[in-house]
Every structure is written in C-alpha cells, then in structure tokens.
C-alpha positions in Angstrom: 243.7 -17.4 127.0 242.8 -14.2 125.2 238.8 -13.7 124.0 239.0 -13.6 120.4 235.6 -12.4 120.1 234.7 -8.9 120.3 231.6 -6.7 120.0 231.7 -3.8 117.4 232.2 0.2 118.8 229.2 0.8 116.6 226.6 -1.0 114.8 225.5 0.7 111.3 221.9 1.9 111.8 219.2 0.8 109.8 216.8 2.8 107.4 213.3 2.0 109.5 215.3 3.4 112.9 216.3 7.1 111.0 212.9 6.9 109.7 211.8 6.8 113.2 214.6 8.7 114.1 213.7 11.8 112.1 209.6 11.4 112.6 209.9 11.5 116.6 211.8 14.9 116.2 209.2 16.3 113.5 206.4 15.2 116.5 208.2 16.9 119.1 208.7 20.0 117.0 205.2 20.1 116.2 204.1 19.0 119.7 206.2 22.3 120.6 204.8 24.8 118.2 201.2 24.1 118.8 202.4 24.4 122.4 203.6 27.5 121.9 200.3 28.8 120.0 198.4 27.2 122.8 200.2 29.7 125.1 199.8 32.8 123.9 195.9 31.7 122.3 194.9 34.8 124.7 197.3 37.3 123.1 195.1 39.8 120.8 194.5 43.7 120.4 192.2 45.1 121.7 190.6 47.6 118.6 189.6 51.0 119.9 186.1 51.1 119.8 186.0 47.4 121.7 186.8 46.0 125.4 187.8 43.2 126.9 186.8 40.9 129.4 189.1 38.2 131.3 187.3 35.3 132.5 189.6 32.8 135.0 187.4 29.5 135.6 183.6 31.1 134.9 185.1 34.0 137.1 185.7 37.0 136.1 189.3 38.5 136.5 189.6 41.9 134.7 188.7 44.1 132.6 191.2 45.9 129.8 190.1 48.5 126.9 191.6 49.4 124.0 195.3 47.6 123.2 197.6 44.4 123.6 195.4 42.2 126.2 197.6 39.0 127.5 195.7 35.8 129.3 196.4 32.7 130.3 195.6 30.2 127.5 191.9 28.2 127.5 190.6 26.5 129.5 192.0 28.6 132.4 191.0 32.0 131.3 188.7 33.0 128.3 188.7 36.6 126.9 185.1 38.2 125.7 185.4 41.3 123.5 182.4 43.6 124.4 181.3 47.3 122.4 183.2 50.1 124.3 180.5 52.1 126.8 179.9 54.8 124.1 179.0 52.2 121.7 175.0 51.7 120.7 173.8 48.5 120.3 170.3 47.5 118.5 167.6 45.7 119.1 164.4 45.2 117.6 161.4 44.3 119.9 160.6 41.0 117.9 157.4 40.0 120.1 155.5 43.4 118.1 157.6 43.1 114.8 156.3 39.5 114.3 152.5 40.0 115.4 151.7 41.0 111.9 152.6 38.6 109.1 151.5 40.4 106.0 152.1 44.2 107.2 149.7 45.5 110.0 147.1 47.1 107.7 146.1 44.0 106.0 145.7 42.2 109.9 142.8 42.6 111.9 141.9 41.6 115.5 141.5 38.0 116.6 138.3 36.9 118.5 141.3 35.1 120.3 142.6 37.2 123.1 145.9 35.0 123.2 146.4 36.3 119.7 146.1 39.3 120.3 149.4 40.2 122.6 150.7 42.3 121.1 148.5 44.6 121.1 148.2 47.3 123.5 145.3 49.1 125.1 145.5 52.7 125.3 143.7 55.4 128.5 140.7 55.9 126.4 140.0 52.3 125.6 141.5 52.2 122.0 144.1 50.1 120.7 147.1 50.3 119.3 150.5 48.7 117.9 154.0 49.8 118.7 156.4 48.7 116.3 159.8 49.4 118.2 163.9 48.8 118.5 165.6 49.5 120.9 169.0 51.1 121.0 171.3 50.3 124.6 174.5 50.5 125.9 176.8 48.5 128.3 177.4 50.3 131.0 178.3 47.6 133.5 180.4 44.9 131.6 180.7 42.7 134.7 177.4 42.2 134.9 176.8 42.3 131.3 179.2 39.2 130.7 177.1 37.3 133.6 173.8 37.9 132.2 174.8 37.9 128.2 172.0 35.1 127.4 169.4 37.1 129.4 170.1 40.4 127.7 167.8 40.1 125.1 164.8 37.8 126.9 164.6 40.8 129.9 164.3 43.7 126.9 161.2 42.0 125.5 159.6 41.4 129.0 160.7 45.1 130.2 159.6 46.7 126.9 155.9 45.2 126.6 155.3 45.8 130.7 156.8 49.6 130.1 154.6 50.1 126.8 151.3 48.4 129.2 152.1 51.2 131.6 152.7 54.5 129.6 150.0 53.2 127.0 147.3 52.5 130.1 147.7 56.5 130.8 147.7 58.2 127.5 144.7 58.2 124.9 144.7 57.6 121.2 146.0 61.1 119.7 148.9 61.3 122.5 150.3 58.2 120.9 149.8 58.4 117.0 147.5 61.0 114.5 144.1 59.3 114.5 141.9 62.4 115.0 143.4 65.3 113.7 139.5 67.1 114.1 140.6 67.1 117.7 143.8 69.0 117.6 143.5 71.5 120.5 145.2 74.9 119.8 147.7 74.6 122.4 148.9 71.1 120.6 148.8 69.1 124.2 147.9 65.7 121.8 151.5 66.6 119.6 153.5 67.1 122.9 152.1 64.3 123.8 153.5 62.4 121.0 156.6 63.9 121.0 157.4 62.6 125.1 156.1 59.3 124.3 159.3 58.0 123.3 161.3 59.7 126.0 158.6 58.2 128.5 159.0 54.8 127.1 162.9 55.0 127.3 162.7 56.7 131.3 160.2 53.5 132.0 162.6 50.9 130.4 165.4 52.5 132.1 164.0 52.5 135.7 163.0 49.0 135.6 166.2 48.1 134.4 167.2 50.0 137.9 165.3 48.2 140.1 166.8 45.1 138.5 170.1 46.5 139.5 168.8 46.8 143.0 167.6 43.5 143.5 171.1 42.2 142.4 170.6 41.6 138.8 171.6 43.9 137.0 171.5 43.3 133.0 174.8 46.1 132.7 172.8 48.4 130.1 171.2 51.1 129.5 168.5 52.1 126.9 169.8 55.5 125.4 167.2 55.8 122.2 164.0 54.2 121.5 162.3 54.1 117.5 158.9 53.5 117.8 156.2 53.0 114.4 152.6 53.0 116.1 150.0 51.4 114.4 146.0 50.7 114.9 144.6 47.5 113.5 143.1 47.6 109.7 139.1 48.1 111.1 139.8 51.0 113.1 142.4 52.3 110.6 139.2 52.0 107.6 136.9 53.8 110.5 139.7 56.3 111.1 140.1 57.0 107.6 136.4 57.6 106.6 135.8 60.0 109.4 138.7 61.7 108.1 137.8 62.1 104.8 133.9 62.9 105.8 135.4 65.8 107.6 137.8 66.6 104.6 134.8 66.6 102.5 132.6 68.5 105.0 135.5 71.0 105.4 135.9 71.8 101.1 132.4 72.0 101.4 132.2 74.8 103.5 135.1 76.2 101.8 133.0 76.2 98.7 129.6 77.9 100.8 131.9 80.2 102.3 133.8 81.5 98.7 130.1 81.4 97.3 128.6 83.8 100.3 132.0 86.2 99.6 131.0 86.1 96.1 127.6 87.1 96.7 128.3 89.5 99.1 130.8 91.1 97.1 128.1 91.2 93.6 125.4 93.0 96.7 128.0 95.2 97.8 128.2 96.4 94.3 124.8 96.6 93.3 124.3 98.5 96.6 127.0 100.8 95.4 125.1 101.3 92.1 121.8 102.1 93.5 123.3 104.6 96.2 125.2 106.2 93.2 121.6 106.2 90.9 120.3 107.6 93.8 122.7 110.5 94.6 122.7 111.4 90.9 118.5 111.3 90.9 118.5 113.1 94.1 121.0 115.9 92.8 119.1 116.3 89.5 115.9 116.9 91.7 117.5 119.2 93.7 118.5 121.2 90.8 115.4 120.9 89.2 113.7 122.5 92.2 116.7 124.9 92.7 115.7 125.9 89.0 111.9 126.4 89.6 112.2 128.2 93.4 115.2 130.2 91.5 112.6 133.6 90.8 111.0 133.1 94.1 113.8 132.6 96.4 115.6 135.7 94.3 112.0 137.3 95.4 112.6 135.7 98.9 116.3 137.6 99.0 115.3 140.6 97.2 118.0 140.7 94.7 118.8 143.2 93.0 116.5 143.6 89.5 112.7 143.4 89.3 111.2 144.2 92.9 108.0 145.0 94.8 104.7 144.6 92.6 105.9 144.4 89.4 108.4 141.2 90.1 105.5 139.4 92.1 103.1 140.0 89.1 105.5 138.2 86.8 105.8 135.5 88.8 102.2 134.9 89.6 101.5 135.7 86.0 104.4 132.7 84.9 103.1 129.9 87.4 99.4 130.3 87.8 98.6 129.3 84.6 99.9 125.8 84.4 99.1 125.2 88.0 95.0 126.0 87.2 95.4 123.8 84.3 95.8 120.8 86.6 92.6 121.6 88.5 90.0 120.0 87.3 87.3 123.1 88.3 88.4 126.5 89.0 86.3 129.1 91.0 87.5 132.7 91.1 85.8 135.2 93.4 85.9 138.9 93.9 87.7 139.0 97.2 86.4 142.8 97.1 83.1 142.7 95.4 80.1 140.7 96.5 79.6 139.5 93.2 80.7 136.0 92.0 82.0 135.1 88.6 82.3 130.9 88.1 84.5 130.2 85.1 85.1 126.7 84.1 88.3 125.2 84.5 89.8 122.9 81.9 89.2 119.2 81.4 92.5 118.1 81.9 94.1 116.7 85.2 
C-alpha cells in the first residue's frame, strides 16, 4: 500500500513570525553597532595643549601627549585628559577669600580666636590678611592622576602653614604700605615687598618637595603666586589717621618753610637797601669832606697856585670865622705881648 498522505516542502509563513523575523535582525544589528561604539569608546584626539592618561583597572598604564590616543573600552581602561606641563592652572586660596563677607574694610576682628583664622600675625606683632590664588603646574601626571581629589585640600593646608612662616619673620611694611613715615632711604621695607611673593611661592614649593619625599607627591608645581594684603578695618582707620596727621604736619611745614623763604627773601632785600643807602650816604660824606679838606690838602701837597703865608692866611681867614661862631666864649691872647684882650664870643652854639 502506498501512503497517500504527504507533508508539504514548505509551509507559507505567517505575518507575526516575519515580524519577529525582521525585529530579531534589527536587535542584533543594533546589539552590533553599540558594540562596535563600545569598542573604540577610548578612541579620541589628543588636542595639543592637553595629555592623556591611560588607566587599566585603577592602574595606571601610560601616558600619551598630543594626537590619536587608542584604549581599551570602559570598564577595563579609562582615559583622563590632563593640561600639557607648560599649562598654568589657577587656584584661588578660598579659606582667606571667604574670611571677609562684605569686603575686608567693613570687617573687623572677632573676640573669637576661632574666627579669626584667617588672619595672619606678622614679626612685629601686627596683623594682616593675604588675599591670594595660586597659579601651578603638573609636572608629575602619575602622581597627579593618584592624588587628583587631594590637589586642592593640600594647597590650602600648604599655603596658610607657608604664609604662618614667611609672615612670623617679616614686619608690617615688608608685607604691605602701612607706614610710609618709615621708608628708610635704601628702600629695605619695598624690597621687602617685592620678595614676599617669590618667598611665599619658594615656601609652597619646598613643602610640596618634601611631600615628594615622603612618597606623596601632589605632581605640581606653584610657578606664580597673586597676593592682595590687607589689615582689618581698626587698624586700617588707625593707619589712615596717622597718615593723614603726618600729611597734614608735613603741608604744614611746607607752608612755615615757603613763609621763612619769603621773609628771608623781603630781609635780604631790605638789607640790600640799607647797605645801598649807606654806600650812597657814606660817599656823599666822603665828598663832602673831600670838598672842605680840598684847600688844605692842596696846602698839604703844595700845588701849584697860592703858597707859603699868603695861602695859609686865606685859609685861616675862610674857616676861623664860622668855627668861633660855634663857641660859646672866645678868649684871644697876645701870644707875644703880656697884655690880654677878652672879647666876647657870640651867643649862638
């Protein structure tokens, strides 16, 4: 006996099984793409002024500057991007910067030492205020990548123990212009001021060495530090009437000393006058007596003219008159007789 029955080649598909058909390949086709983007996740560029570091499992793997970088996909290697080493990276000192609410000539000192942190106490037992930011590079990106969340913790902590020490050995007017009355000529107070920042930045940097010797190294390096000094509003107001009590003191002996030129210069020129009225008097006298000696000293000289007897009789003649009219009583004698004739002499002096 033959079987009749037999089995189609090929049943006709239905619509729900090329539905199904058509999503399963749309899943795996996605399912491949996103695998491919998961494997090459880690493929970037490098820009120029930038670096890259490879971390393999919390490890890290390499290092690459500037161009195509290609990892392994997350989770087995991350990639950091880091500044390159000639890159300068800020930082402002936020434990100072926040001290002062309202601006730090409006706050004042707290009878609360805990309040007053951030202030700083200075060689000659002032205080003062250091408004600063910081500006570092990464020199070590290793250690850098290791230590990333402790960066900026350790530059507050090694900034406020390096101001404490260069502070403790410098005075007031090494630091900021509080006295300008005790500028010395050879400006030791404005060097001073001028190697403050340097001295902060050397003190920062060589605790940032020892670090590195004692095996935590932080990877940076403090190339440039901007500092704003301050002192609190009392001793700014203190500060600020001695300065304008020596301002005032200082027109005021401008004004005494323009005043003594003044009259100095009016008694130079009344001196002047009187020595010139005197010169002129004295000349006039001179010539006056030149005039009245003139017949005796012609006498005296025996110039030619009227000489012997008859010149001496004229003169004697001329000047005896006027000179017994001053006497009050004249007596004339004989010098040759031995009689005496008394004649008297006129009334007027």
């Amino acid at each position: 006996m033959t079987d009749t029955t037999r089995k189609p080649e090929s049943e006709p598909e239905g619509a729900w099984a090329q539905s199904l058909k058509l999503s399963f390949r749309f899943l795996f086709a996605a399912v491949f793409a996103l695998g491919l983007l998961w494997a090459f996740s880690n493929c970037r560029i490098v820009a120029p002024d930038s670096r890259a570091i490879v971390l393999r499992f919390g490890n890290v793997a390499r290092e690459q500057s500037a161009g195509l970088l290609a990892a392994m996909p997350q989770p087995f290697e991350r990639v950091v991007i880091l500044p390159s080493a000639d890159r300068q990276l800020e930082y402002k000192i936020r434990a100072y910067a926040n001290f002062f609410s309202s601006g730090f000539q409006s706050a004042s000192i707290s009878r609360n030492p805990r309040e007053n942190s951030a202030v700083l106490l200075t060689g000659d037992m002032s205080v003062v205020h250091l408004d600063a930011t910081l500006f570092y590079r990464i020199t070590d990106a290793t250690a850098y990548v290791l230590s990333r969340e402790h960066v900026e913790p350790a530059l507050e902590r090694l900034f406020a123990a390096s101001a404490i020490t260069v502070c403790s050995r410098r005075d007031l007017d090494t630091i900021l212009v509080a006295r300008p009355e005790l500028e010395t000529p050879t400006g030791a107070a404005r060097a001073g001021r001028e190697r403050l920042r340097s001295d902060l930045m050397n003190e920062v940097n060589r605790r940032l060495a020892d670090l590195e010797r004692q095996g935590a190294s932080l990877g940076i390096s403090v190339g440039r530090v901007d500092l704003l000094p301050s002192i609190p509003a009392e001793a700014k107001y203190a500060f600020d009437s001695v300065l304008v009590a020596i301002q005032r003191a200082e027109t005021e002996a401008a004004d005494a000393r323009t005043q003594a030129e003044q009259m100095a210069q009016r008694a130079n020129q009344q001196r002047d006058r009187i020595l010139t009225d005197a010169e002129a008097r004295a000349e006039e006298v001179v010539t006056e007596a030149k005039t009245r000696t003139a017949a005796i000293a012609a006498l005296a000289l025996a110039t030619q003219g009227l000489t012997g007897e008859a010149l001496t009789n004229q003169v004697y003649a001329d000047r005896i008159g006027p000179l017994l009219g001053k006497a009050a009583e004249v007596l004339t004698t004989d010098g040759k007789g031995g009689s005496h004739l008394i004649v008297p002499g006129s009334s007027q002096k």
